[in-house]
N, C-alpha and C positions, 0 to 999 in steps of 0.2 A: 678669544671671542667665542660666544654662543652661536652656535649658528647649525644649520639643517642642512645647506648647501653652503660650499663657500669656494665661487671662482672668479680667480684674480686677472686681471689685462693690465698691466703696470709696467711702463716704460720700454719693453723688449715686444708690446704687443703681443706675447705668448701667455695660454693660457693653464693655471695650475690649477687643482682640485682637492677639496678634502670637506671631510662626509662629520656635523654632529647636532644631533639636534637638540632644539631649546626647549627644556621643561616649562610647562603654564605653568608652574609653581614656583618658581625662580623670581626674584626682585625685577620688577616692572623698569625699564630705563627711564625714571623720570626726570633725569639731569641728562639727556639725549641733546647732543648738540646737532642739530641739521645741517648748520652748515660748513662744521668741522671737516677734514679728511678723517676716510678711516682708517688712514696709514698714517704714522710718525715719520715725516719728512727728514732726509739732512739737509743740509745746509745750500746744499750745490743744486737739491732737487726742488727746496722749497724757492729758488733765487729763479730756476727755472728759465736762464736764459734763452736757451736755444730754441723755446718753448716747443718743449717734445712731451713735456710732461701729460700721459694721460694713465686712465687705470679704471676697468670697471670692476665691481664689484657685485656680488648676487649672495645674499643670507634667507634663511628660512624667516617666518613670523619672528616678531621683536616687541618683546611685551613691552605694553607701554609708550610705543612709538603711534602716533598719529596716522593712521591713513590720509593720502589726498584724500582732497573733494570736491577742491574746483575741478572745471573742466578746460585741457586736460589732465588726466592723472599724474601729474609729476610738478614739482617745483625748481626753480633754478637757484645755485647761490653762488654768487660771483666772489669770488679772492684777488682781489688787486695785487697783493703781494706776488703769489706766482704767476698772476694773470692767465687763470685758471677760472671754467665755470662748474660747477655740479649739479647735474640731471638725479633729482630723487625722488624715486618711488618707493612708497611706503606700502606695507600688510595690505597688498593685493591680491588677487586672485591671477592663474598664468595668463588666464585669457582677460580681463579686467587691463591687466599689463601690457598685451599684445595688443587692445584696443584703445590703451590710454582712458578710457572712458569705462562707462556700465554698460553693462553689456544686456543686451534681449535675448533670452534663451530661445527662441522663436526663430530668431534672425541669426541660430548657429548652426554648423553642421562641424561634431568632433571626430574626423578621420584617427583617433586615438585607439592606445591597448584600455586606459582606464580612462572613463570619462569623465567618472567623479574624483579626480585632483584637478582637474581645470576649472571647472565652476561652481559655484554652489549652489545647492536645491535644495526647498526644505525638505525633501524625504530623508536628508543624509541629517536631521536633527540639529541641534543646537547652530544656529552660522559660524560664533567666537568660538566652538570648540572644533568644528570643522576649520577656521581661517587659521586656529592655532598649529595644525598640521598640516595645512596645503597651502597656506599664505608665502608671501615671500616679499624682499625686499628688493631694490636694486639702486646703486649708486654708480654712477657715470660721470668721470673729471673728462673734460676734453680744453685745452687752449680757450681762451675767452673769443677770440677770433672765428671759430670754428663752433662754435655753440650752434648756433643757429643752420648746420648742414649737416650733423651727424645722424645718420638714423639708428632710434631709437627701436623702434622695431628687429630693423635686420638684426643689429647685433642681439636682443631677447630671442629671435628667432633660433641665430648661431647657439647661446646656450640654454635653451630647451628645448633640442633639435627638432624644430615643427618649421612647417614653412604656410607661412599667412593670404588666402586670398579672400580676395570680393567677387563676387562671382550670380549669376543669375539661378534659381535654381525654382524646379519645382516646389512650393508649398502648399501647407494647406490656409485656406486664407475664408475668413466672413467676408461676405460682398453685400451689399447696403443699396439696394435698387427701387426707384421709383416703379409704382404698377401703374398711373392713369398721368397721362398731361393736366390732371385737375391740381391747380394750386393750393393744398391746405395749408401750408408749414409758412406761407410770406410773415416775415415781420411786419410787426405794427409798427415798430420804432424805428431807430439810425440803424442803417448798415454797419454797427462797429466790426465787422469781421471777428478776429482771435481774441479780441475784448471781450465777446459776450460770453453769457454765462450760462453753465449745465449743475444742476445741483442732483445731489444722489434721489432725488425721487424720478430724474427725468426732466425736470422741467427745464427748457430752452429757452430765452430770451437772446433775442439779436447774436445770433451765435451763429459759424457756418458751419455746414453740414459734415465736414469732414469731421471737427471736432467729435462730433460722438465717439469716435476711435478711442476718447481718453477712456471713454466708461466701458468700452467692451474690453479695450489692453487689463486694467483694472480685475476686470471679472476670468480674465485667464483662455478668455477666447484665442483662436487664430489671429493671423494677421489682418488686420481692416481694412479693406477696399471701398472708399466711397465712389459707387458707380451711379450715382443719380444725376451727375452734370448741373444738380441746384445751383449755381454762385451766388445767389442772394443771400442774405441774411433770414434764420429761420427762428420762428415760434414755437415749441411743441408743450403740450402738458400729458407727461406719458404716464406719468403715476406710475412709476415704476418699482414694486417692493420687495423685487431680489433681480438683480441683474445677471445671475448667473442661472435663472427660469430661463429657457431659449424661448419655449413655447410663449411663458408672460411677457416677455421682452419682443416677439413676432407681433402679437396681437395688440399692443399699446403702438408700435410702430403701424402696425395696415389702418389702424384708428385715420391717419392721415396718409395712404395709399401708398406706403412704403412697407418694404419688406426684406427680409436677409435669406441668405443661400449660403449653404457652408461648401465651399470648389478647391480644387487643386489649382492652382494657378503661378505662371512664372513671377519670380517676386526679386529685382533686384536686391543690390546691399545684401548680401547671405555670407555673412563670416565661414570661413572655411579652414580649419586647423586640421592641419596631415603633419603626423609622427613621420620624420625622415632618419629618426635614428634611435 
């Protein structure tokens, strides 16, 4: 097998190692079966009585293999035969992996020696030529019984010796604050809440106020704090023709006596990866 990493947990629970990487110029796997083993079973292991049978498995990027993209990042495939389920993750990133999900580079903090092989940034250029050398794969058999309690985590943790937490931490954060108790922003129309709509010029219809966070995450700002306590449903026409202007994006906001503050502030959910090995 092609592979950049490749360690096994199969049957004795013990874990073996060996080092090669996969050339991007190599044939794409387009006859990839998902939900095959990537062991050649016998006979006695495939029958799997005792149902002991497990085995993980970890490879570098796999050209031609599909990343998830539901959420979360992995798919199940069950095998009736050995009564066997397999957990796979496909050309992900380590931290993508560790989170199951996409990850906000915002909402990380990489206790690491190098930080650029855990995620990717566009300063590191091309993403498919960066996920071709820091991507990775991982496959997971456990007992079909047993599917639904193994963590997925811990064991990615055990081999890419980091250990994962959620933790509260100082960041820096946009805050979104009313200046006057004068109403301008009320809707005209139904309170649809998360129904209503923001179109890239600004304009608001029946939208609530937190919402604008989609358009500041967008523009590469801090994390977004709506501190105006609005719950109603809001109007605005900001006419807004570059969202990433602070000053244009200030002054179409005080139009209706609102305004932003860039603070440090504690910010739950803060992914946290520390190298323990």
């Amino acid at each position: 097998m092609n592979c950049k990493h490749f360690i096994v947990l199969c049957l004795s629970l013990t874990f073996a190692t060996a080092t090669k990487a996969q050339s991007a110029g190599q044939k794409p796997l387009s006859d990839f079966d998902y939900s095959r083993s990537i062991f050649k079973l016998d006979d006695e292991q495939q029958s799997n009585k005792q149902a002991y049978l497990r085995s993980a498995v970890l490879t570098g990027y796999r050209e031609g293999v599909k990343p998830n993209t539901g959420i979360p990042y992995f798919e199940i495939y069950h095998d009736p035969t050995s009564g066997t389920a397999k957990i796979g993750i496909y050309n992900h990133s380590i931290v993508e992996m560790l989170r199951l999900t996409s990850v906000d580079p915002r909402r990380l903090i990489l206790n690491v020696k190098d930080p650029s092989k855990y995620l990717y940034n566009p300063k590191y250029g091309d993403k498919q030529a960066w996920l071709r050398k820091n991507g990775y794969c991982f496959e997971y058999t456990v007992p079909e019984a047993t599917v639904g309690k193994v963590s997925i985590r811990g064991t990615l943790e055990q081999v890419f010796g980091v250990k994962v937490s959620s933790e509260t931490r100082p960041m820096k954060t946009l805050v979104l604050y009313r200046t006057s108790n004068m109403d301008k922003i009320k809707s005209r129309g139904i309170n649809t809440g998360a129904n209503g709509t923001i179109d890239e010029k600004g304009t608001v219809r029946t939208s609530k106020m937190s919402n604008l966070g989609t358009r500041f995450d967008a523009a590469g700002y801090p994390i977004f704090i709506d501190e105006t306590g609005y719950t109603g449903a809001v109007d605005m026409d900001l006419n807004i023709s570059d969202w990433k202007n602070f000053e244009e994006v200030r002054k179409a906001l005080q139009r209706y006596d609102l305004d932003l503050k860039e603070e440090v502030r504690p910010v739950g959910d803060i992914m946290v990866v520390t190298e323990i090995n």
